[in-house]
N, C-alpha and C positions, 0 to 999 in steps of 0.2 A: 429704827430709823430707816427709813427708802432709800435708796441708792441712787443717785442720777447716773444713768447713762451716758457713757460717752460717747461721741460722734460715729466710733468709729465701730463700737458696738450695736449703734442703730444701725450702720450701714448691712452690717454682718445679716442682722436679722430680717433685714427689709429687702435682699436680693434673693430673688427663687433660686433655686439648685440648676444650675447647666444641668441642658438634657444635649445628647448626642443629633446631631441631625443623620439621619437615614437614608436621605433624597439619594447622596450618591452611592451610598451601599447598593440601593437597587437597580440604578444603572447597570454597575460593574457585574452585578447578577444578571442580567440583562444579556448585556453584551458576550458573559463567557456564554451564556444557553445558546448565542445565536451564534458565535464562536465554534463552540462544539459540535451543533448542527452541522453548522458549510464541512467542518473538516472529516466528519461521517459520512459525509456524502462524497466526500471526494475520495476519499479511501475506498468505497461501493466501486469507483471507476476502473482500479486494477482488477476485477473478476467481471469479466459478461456472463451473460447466461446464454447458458452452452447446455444441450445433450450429450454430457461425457458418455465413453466410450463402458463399457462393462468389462469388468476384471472379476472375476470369482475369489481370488487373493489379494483386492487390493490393500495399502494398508487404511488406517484412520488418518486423516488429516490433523496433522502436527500443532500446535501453540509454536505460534512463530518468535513471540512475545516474549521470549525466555532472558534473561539477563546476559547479555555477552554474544548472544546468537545475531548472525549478520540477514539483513533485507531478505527478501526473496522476491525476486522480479519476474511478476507473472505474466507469462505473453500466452495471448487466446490466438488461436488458431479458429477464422471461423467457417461455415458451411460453403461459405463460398470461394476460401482460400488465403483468405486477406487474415495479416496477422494484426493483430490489435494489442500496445501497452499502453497503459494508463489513459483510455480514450481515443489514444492516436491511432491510424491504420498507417502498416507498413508494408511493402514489398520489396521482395528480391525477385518476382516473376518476372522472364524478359518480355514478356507481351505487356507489362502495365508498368514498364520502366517510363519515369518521369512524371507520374499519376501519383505515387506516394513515396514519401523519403522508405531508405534503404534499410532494412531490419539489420544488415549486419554493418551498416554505417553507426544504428543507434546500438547496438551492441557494443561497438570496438570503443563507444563512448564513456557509456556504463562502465564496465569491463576497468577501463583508465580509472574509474575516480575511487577501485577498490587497488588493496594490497594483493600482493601476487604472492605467489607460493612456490617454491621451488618443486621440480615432477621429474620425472622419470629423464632420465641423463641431464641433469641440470637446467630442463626447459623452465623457465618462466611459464607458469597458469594461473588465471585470473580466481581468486575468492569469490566472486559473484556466481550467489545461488540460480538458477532461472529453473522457473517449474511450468511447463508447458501445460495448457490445457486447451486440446482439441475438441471442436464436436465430433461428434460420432459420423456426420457429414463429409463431411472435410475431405478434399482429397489429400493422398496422404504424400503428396510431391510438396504438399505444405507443408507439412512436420518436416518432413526431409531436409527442406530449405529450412526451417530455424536449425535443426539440429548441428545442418552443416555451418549455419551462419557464427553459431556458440562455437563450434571447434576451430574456424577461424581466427576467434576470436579469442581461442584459448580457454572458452570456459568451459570447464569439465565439470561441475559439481551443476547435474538436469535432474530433473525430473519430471516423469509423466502422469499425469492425472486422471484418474479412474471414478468409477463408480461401484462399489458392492452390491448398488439396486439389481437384482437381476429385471432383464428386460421386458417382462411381461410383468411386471409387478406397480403397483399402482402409487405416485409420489406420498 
């Protein structure tokens, strides 16, 4: 003997299976590519390109990336004397005071938003790493002025940026 069906067994049978829409999955894929894009590019802005200077002992450049390990804020120094962070040109030269904001105004800035450390006879000095890279151009009254502008400023943990290419050797 047949069975009739109930209503609610036909219902069951006569609705297709949900399927997931997708439209906005690819957006959201979308968005993080062009997300990730802008933000790789903007990160490109802390290093110009520079003819570093030549060291025969320099070391290899570090993974900055490390878990725990703090920023490192790159100021270029460049051939014509102007210091450049993140884009921006700065000086401390008195011939081109009012021309561009003050490197150790944007240092003493920096410098504030890190923890300090206690130094030698109970000084207060700033945790901000700053790794100089010169070109090989550069007058070197430039370096001088960041150098002095960071001990102003209390920060002592510099570094300067090299090259192992020797100079007659070809990129």
């Amino acid at each position: 003997m047949a069975r009739r069906k109930t209503k609610r067994q036909s219902r069951v049978e006569e609705e297709p299976e949900p399927k997931p829409d997708l439209t906005p999955m690819i957006d959201i894929v979308f968005n993080l590519i062009i997300f990730f894009m802008i933000v790789s590019e903007l990160n490109n802005l802390s290093v110009e390109e520079l003819q570093l200077s030549f060291a025969e002992s320099a070391a290899e450049a570090k993974v900055l990336a490390q878990p725990g390990q703090k920023r490192v804020l790159q100021v270029n120094v460049l051939p014509e004397g102007l210091t450049r962070v993140n884009g921006v040109s700065y000086s401390d030269d008195p011939l081109l005071e009012g021309r561009y904001p003050s490197l150790q105004r944007f240092l003493e800035l920096e410098a504030a938003a890190y923890e300090t450390e206690s130094g030698p006879a109970g000084a207060e000095l700033s945790a901000l790493r700053v790794n100089l890279r010169a070109d090989k151009e550069a007058p070197f009254v430039a370096v001088q002025r960041v150098f002095g502008a960071c001990q102003e400023t209390r920060i002592y943990k510099t570094s300067l940026a090299a090259t192992k290419q020797s100079p007659g050797a070809k990129p």
